[in-house]
TORKE-709666 format. One record per residue (C-alpha): x, y, z; residue in three letters. Coordinates in steps of 0.1 Angstrom, whole numbers, plus 2048, in hexadecimal, padded with zeros to 3 digits. Layout:
<recs>
XYZALA;...
</recs>
This chain:
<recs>
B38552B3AUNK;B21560B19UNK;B27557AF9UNK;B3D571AEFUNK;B58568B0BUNK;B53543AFDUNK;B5A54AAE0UNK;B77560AE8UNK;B86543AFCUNK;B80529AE6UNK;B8A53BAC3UNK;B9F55FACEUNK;BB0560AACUNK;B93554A96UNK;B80570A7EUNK;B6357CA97UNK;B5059AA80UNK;B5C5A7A5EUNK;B525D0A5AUNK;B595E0A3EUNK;B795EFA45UNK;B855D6A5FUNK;B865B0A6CUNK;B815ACA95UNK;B8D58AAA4UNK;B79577AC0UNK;B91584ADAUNK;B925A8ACDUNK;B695A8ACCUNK;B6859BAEFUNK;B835BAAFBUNK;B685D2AECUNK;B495BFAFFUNK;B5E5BFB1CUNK;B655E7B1BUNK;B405F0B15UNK;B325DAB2FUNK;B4C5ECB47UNK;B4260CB3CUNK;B19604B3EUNK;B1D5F8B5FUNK;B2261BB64UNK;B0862AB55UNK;AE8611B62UNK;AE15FDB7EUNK;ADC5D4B7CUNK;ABC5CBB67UNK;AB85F1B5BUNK;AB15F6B34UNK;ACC602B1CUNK;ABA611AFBUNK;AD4608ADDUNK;ACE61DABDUNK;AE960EAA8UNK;AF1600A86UNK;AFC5E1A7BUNK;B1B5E5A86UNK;B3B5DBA9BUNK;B305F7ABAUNK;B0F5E4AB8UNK;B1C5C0AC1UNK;B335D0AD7UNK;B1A5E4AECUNK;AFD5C7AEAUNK;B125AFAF7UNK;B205CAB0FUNK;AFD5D1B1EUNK;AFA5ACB21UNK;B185A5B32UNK;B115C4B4DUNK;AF25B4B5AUNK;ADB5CFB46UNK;ABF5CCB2DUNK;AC45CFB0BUNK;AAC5E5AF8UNK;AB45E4AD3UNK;AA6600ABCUNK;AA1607A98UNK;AB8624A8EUNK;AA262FA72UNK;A80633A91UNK;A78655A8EUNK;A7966EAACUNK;A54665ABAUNK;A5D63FAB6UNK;A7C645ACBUNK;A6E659AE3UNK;A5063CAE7UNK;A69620AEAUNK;A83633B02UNK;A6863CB1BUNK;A5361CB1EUNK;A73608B25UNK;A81620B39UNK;AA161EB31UNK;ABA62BB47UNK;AD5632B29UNK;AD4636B03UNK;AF362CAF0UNK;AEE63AACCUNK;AFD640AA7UNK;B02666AA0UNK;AE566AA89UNK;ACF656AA2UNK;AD1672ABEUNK;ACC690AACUNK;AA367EAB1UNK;AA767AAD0UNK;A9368BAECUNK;AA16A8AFFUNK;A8D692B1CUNK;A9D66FB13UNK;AB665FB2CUNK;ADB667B28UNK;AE765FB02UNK;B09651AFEUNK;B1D64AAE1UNK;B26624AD7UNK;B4F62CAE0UNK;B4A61EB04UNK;B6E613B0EUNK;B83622B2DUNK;B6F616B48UNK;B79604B63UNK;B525F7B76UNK;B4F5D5B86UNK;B3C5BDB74UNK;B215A6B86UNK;B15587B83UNK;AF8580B68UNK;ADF563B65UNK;ACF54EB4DUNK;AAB556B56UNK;AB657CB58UNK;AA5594B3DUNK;ABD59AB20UNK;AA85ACB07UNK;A8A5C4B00UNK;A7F5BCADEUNK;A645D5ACFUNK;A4A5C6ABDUNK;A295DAAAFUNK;A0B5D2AC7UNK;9E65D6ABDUNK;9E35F6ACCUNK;9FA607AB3UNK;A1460BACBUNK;A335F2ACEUNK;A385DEAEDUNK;A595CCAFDUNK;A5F5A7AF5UNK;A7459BB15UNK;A8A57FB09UNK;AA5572B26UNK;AC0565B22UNK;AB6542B20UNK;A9C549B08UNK;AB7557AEEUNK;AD1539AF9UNK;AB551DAF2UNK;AB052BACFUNK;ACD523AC6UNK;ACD502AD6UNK;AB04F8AC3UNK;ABD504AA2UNK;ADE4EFAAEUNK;AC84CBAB3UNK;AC14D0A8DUNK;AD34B3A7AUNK;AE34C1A61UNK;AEE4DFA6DUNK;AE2502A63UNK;B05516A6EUNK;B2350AA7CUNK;B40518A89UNK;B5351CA64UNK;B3852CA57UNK;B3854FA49UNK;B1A560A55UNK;B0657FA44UNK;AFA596A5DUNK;AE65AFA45UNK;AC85AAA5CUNK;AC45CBA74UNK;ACC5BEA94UNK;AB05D5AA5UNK;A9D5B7A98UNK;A97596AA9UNK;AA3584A87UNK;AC2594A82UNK;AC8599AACUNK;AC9576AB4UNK;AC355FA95UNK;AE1575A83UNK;AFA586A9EUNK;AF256DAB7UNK;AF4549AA2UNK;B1A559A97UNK;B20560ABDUNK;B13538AC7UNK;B2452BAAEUNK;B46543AADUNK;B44542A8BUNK;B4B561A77UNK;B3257AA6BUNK;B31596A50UNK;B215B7A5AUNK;B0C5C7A3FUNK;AFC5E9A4AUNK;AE45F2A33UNK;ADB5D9A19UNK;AE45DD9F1UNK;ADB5C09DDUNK;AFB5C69C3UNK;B115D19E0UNK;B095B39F5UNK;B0C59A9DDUNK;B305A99D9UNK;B385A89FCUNK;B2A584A01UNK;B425779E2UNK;B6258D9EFUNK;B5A57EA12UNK;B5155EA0AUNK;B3055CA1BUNK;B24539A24UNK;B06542A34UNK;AEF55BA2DUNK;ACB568A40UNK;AB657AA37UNK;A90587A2BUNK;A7A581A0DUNK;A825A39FEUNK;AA759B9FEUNK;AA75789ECUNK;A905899D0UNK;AA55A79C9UNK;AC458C9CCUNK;AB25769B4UNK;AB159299CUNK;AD55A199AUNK;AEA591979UNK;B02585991UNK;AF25739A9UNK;B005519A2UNK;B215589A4UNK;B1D5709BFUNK;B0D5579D8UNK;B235399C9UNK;B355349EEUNK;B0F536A00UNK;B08515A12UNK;AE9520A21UNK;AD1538A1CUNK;ABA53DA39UNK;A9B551A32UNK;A7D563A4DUNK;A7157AA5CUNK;A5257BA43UNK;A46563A2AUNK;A5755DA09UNK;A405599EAUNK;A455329DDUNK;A4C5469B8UNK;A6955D9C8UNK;A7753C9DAUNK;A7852B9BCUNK;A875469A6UNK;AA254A9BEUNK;AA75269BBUNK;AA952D994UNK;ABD541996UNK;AD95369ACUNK;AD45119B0UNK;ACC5109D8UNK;AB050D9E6UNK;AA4524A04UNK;AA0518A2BUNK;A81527A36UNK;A7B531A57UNK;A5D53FA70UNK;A60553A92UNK;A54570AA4UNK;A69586AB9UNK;A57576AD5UNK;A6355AAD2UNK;A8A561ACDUNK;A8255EAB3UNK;A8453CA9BUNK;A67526A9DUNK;A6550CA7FUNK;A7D508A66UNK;A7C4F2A44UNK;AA04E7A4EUNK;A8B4CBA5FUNK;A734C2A44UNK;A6F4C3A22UNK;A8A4E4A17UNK;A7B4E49F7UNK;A544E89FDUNK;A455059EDUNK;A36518A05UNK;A3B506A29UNK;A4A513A45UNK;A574EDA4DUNK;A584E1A6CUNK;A5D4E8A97UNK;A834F0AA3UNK;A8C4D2ABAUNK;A804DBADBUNK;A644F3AD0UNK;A3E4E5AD5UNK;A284EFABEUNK;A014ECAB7UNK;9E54FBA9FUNK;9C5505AB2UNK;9A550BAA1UNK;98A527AA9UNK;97B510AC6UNK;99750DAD0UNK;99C4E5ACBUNK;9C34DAAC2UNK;9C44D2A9FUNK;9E74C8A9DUNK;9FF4C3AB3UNK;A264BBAA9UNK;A164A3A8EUNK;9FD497A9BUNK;9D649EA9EUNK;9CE4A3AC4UNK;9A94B1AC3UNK;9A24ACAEAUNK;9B24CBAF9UNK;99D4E9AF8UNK;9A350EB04UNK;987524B14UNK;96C530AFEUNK;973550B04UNK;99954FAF3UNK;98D53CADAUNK;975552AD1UNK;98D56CACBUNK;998557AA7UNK;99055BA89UNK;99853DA76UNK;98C535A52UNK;99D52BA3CUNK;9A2505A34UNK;9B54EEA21UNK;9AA4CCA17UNK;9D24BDA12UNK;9DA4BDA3CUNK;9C94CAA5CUNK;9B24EAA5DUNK;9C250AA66UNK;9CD511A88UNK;9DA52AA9FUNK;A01522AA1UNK;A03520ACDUNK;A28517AD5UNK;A3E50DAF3UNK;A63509AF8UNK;A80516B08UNK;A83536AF3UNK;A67541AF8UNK;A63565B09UNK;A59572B2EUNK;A3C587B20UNK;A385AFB17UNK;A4B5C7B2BUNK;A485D2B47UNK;A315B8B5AUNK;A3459AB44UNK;A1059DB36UNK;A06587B15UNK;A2156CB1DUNK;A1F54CB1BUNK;A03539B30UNK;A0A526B51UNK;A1350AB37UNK;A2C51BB27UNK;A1451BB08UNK;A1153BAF6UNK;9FB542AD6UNK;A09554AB8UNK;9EF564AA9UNK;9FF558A82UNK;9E653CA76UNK;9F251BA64UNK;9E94F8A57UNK;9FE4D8A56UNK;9FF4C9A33UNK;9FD4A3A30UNK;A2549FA3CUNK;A204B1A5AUNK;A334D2A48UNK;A1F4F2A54UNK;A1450BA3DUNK;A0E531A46UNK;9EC53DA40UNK;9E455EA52UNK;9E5576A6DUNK;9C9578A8DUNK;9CA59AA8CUNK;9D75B4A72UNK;9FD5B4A72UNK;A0F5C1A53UNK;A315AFA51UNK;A495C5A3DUNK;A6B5B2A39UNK;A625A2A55UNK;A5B5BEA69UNK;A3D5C2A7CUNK;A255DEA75UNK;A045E4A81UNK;9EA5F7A6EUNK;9E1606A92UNK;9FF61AA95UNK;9FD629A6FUNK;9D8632A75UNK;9DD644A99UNK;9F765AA82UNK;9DE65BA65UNK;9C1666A7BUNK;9DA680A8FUNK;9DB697A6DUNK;9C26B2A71UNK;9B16A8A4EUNK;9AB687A55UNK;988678A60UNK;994654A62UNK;9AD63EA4FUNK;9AF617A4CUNK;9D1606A48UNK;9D85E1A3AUNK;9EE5CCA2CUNK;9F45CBA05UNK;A0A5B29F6UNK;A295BF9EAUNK;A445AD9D4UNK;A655BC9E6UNK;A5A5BBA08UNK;A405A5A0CUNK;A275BDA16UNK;A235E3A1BUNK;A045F4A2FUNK;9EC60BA17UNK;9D661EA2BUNK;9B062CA1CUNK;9AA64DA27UNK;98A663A2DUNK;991688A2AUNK;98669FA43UNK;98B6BBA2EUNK;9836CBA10UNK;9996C99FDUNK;9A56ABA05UNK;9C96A8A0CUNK;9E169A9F6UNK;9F06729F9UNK;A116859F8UNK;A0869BA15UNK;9FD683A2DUNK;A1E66CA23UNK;A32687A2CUNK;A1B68DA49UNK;A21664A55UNK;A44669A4DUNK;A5167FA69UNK;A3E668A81UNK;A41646A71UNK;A61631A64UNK;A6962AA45UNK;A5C60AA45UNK;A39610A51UNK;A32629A38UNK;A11624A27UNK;A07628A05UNK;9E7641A07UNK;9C763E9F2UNK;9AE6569FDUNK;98864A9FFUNK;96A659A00UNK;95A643A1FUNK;963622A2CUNK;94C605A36UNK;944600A5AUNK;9355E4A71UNK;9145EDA86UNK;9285F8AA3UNK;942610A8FUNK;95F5F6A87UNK;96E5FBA63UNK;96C5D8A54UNK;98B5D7A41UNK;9815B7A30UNK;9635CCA19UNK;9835E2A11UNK;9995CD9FEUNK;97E5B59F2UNK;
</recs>
């Protein structure tokens, strides 16, 4: 039985999601999963993919849990991807089906699969078994090549999350909680951290589309929010609305991830409404929480806190010696020279252990990349994140950087690699650099350095609107243009002589 049945059994009459024009009970929620999974089973075969291009929204939980409950694959989509990043997505998953908002498939492909709208009741298909270790979800996640590639997460992997986030003594959420779901669910966050922690748990949760700082804060007082997550960018632009106090007065807990929050927003936010913010880490890959200060020190500027109960966690250094390893030092495991030779660690701090590659195992974490299950954890279950970190002197782990050169916008991976295969795609471009520039709202944005081709030189404006029909909103660079940039000996742009 999944969760949504559960909770349907155990709570029929109790709220399940608040919309803005309506209230669904457990029991009516569970009619609609039932209807779309009857309809889907229709419309794909076991295990095939179903691409969902849907709001935050009642048709959303409905057809998710739908897919899930037919025996297919979940393939969740941002709504806002633009007709190329559709098209990408749709193909390299092959889904067999693509159930999507109005707006959403006037983009898509004349080529794409069958598109069906999210009203999916009237059919009458059997339903089959499912399995724990089945695959659930495709998760898209930017890869180093510029292109995304699927997270599999099973069904276990998304159940144990929540297990782990259960063995945590006080509680985050509970079953009378209030839940804000303002996180897209296209995202691993807002997916299973949001939707599927108020599904677990049958508590109730608040559907918020598209986020408005004033408007939220008006809907989380009228509902009586008790629990709210979210990213960096929308505890700062909370923190700054006159009537934030009042307007988060019924909060309990206020969960933030995704990204890193700056210690100066987290403590305004505590300023200026008297709580103090949970901080959390993940990765889509791993379904996604990770550590969580709701098992250390909630308070500590700047930590991440602590493993969930049940995840294993160690810091690795450049040799790849252990460093760190659930609290303690454990320096006599090594990895093969030549993955450790592929870090890049240097940054120290004198207060706890050097910086290490954060390498994880647990129950949540998932099966590898679509389709073959490459880049998964090893035949250990041990799986390196890539994010570099340091334990303090309490064993709290702080976030330090990134192997590699992801841009985390909201929380939202970006890639220079994608931006610059656009970039370079304009006819009066000669080569363009992308990185990561801090950014007070959303963490960080990408600004890309661009050699003209041409003379004249095209404007920043021009190449924006150029990235814009091929890009979505949130991986939109800011554009300086640049005479030359610095390269290594064999014809690498070193990024680092860039911004120094």
């Amino acid at each position: 039985m999944d969760e949504i049945a559960v909770a349907a059994e155990s709570r029929p009459d109790h709220p399940a999601l608040i919309a803005p024009t309506s209230t669904l009970t457990w029991a009516e929620v569970d009619a609609r999963v039932e209807a779309a999974a009857r309809r889907l089973v229709m419309l794909a075969r076991p295990r095939e993919r179903v691409a969902i291009v849907l709001g935050n929204s009642v048709d959303f939980v409905a057809t998710y849990y739908g897919v899930l409950r037919a025996g297919r694959v979940a393939v969740p989509l941002n709504p806002g991807y633009t007709a190329d990043e559709l098209d990408y997505v749709i193909t390299d998953c092959q889904a067999a089906v693509v159930v999507a908002e109005a707006e959403a498939r006037t983009k898509l492909r004349s080529s794409t699969p069958p598109c069906v709208p999210p009203d999916l009741a009237g059919a009458t298909g059997d339903l089959p078994e499912v399995s724990a270790d089945d695959l659930a979800v495709l998760l898209y996640t930017s890869g180093t090549s510029g292109r995304p590639k699927g997270a599999m997460l099973t069904r276990a992997a998304l159940a144990a999350n929540h297990d782990q986030l259960d063995a945590i003594d006080p509680p985050v959420v509970g079953p009378d909680d209030v839940v804000l779901l303002a996180m897209p669910f296209f995202h691993a966050y807002g997916l299973n951290t949001g939707l599927g922690t108020v599904a677990h748990h049958a508590a109730t949760g608040v559907l918020i589309d598209r986020f408005d700082p004033a408007a939220s804060l008006s809907v989380i007082a009228e509902r009586a929010v008790t629990v709210t997550i979210g990213v960096p960018g929308m505890y700062t632009e909370w923190s700054r609305q006159p009537s934030v106090k009042t307007g988060l007065s019924s909060v309990r807990t206020a969960v933030c991830g995704a990204a890193p929050i700056a210690p100066a927003e987290a403590a305004h936010f505590h300023a200026a409404t008297g709580k103090t913010l949970i901080i959390g880490y993940g990765l889509t890959e791993t379904a996604p929480v990770l550590t969580t200060t709701a098992v250390s020190d909630r308070g500590k500027p700047g930590s991440i806190g602590r493993p969930l109960p049940g995840v294993s966690l160690r810091l690795r250094n450049a040799e790849g010696e252990i460093l760190w390893e659930d609290g303690t030092a454990s320096p006599d495991e090594t990895l093969p020279p030549d993955e450790a030779a592929e870090l890049d660690l240097s940054v120290e701090d004198s207060a706890g252990t050097d910086p290490g590659e954060i390498v994880v195992r647990g129950a949540n974490l998932f099966s590898g990349y679509w389709p073959d299950g490459r880049d998964g954890p090893d035949d250990e279950g041990w799986w390196g994140t890539g994010d570099v970190a340091y334990a303090d002197g309490d064993g709290d782990l702080h976030l330090v950087d990134r192997i590699g050169e992801l841009i985390l916008v909201n929380g939202f991976n970006v890639y220079p690699a994608e931006i610059e295969r656009v970039l370079d795609g304009h006819p009066a471009v000669a080569e363009s650099a992308v990185v990561g520039v801090p950014d007070d709202e959303t963490g960080q944005r990408p600004h890309a350095y661009v050699v003209a081709a041409l003379d004249p030189a095209p404007t920043p404006a021009e190449l924006q609107v150029f990235c814009a029909a091929q890009l979505a909103r949130f991986k939109l660079p800011s554009i300086e243009l640049v005479r030359e940039l610095p390269h290594s000996a064999i014809g690498k742009v070193r990024k680092r002589e860039i911004t120094s």
